[in-house]
Steps between C-alpha positions, in 0.01 A plus 500: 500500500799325360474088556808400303317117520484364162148389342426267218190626322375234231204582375367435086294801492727802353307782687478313811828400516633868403242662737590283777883513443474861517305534824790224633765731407364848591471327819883399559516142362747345249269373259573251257205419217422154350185478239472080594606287735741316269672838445535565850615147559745464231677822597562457870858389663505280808594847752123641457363636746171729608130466388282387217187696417358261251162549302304199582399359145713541162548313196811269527642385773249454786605630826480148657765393232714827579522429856602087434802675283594718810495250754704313226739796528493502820364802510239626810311840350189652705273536276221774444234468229310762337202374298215638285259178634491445846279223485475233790744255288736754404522614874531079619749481247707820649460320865624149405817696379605650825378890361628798691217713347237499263372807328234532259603759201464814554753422752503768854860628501487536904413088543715419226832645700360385791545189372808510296641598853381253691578234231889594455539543898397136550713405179717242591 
């Protein structure tokens, strides 16, 4: 299945991120791969467009802080997360920010397009 919709994979786990980038690209997407959010935020342009799948919890830049510096862009990206703890606060934490999924690692490959899909058709 070819998507042509463009995904934003940050994730600070290397085999995660690689694993997960592949599965996104056998599958059709235009994947782009950040290893934090500040390197995902300091390399996008103001025409960016498509989804976010976004581990929950990495060093750095927390993903409340990366979604202040988007709005501050101007910038509206669903957002999926993917996260090794799927504990009750992690999950509240994935609500409060408006998530389009939520996925605990290993991550199903069926409800993860399903959602990339329905994420990027209600993109704005």
């Amino acid at each position: 299945m070819i998507h042509g919709k463009r995904v934003f994979l940050v994730d600070d786990d290397p085999s995660a991120r690689q694993g997960l980038a592949l599965l996104l690209r056998t599958a059709g997407y235009d994947v782009s791969v950040f290893a934090s959010a500040d390197e995902f935020v300091d390399a996008l342009g103001q025409e960016t467009s498509g989804c976010l799948v976004l581990d929950a919890r990495m060093p750095g830049m927390s993903c409340e802080e990366m979604l202040t510096e988007l709005k501050e862009l101007r910038l509206d990206l669903p957002i999926i997360f993917v996260t090794a703890d799927d504990d009750p606060e992690t999950k509240r934490r994935a609500q409060k920010m408006n998530a389009a999924g939520f996925f605990r690692k290993p991550v199903d490959s069926t409800a993860l397009f399903d959602a990339i899909e329905w994420a990027t058709r209600s993109d704005k």
